[in-house]
C-alpha positions in Angstrom: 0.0 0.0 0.0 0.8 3.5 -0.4 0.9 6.6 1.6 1.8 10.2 2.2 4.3 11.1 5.2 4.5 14.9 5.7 6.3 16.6 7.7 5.6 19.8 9.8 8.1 21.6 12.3 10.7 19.1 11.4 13.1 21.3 9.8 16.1 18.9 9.6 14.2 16.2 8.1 12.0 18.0 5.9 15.3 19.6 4.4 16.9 15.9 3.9 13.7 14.1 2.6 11.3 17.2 1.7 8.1 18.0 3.2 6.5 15.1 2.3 7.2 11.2 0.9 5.6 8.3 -0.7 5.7 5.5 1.6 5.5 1.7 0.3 4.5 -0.5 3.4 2.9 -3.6 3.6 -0.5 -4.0 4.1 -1.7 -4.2 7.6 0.6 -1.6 8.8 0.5 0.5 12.1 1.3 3.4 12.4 4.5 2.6 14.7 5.4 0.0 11.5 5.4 3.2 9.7 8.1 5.0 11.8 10.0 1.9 12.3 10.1 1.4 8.1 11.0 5.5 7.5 13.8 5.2 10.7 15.4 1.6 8.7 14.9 3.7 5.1 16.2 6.7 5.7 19.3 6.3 8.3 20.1 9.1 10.6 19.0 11.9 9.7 15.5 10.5 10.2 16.3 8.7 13.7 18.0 12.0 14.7 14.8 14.2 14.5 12.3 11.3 15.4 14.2 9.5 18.5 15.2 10.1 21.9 18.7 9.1 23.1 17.0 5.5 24.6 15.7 5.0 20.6 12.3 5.7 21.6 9.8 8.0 19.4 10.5 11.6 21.2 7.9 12.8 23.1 7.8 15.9 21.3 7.0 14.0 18.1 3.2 14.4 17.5 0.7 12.2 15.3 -1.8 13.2 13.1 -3.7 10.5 10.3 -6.0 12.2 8.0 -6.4 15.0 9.9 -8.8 13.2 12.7 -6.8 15.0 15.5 -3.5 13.9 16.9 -3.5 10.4 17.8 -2.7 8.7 21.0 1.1 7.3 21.2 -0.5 3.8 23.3 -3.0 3.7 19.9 0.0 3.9 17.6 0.6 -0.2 17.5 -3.4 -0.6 16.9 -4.2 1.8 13.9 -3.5 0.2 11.1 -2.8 2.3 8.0 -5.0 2.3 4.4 -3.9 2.9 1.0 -4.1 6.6 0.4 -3.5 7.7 4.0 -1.7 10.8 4.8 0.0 10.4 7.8 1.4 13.7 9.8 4.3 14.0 11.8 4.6 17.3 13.8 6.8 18.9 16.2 5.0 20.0 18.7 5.9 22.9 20.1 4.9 24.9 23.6 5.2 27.9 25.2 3.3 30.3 26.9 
């Protein structure tokens, strides 16, 4: 299956891979699949701005398919990804 990855507020990456990529995964994919497959594909640049110094997703890192609102980290093993998803990855940002 195929699907979009952008990328918003992650300058680094966006300037190594653009602000968004074609992704071919397998069917059945989560959406932690997906991360896992763009850290393997795309070396350290991508596991730089995505992962925290114990290799976990950072906690900054935010989720957002198809625009339904940022998604839970604990419900990023359980939703599985369709053909023609857009997936968003965000830095989020606070302040106040």
């Amino acid at each position: 299956m195929q699907i979009t990855i952008e990328f918003l507020g992650l300058t680094s990456l966006s300037k190594a891979l653009g602000k968004s990529i074609l992704a071919e995964l397998t069917d059945n994919s989560s959406v932690s699949d997906m991360i896992r497959w763009l850290v393997a594909r795309h070396g350290k640049k991508t596991s730089d701005s995505l992962l925290d110094s114990t290799g976990q997703v950072d906690d900054t890192i935010q989720v957002i398919v198809n625009d339904e609102g940022f998604l839970r980290r604990d419900l990023w093993p359980d939703r599985l990804l369709k053909n023609g998803d857009t997936v968003k990855l965000m830095l989020l940002v606070g302040g106040g």
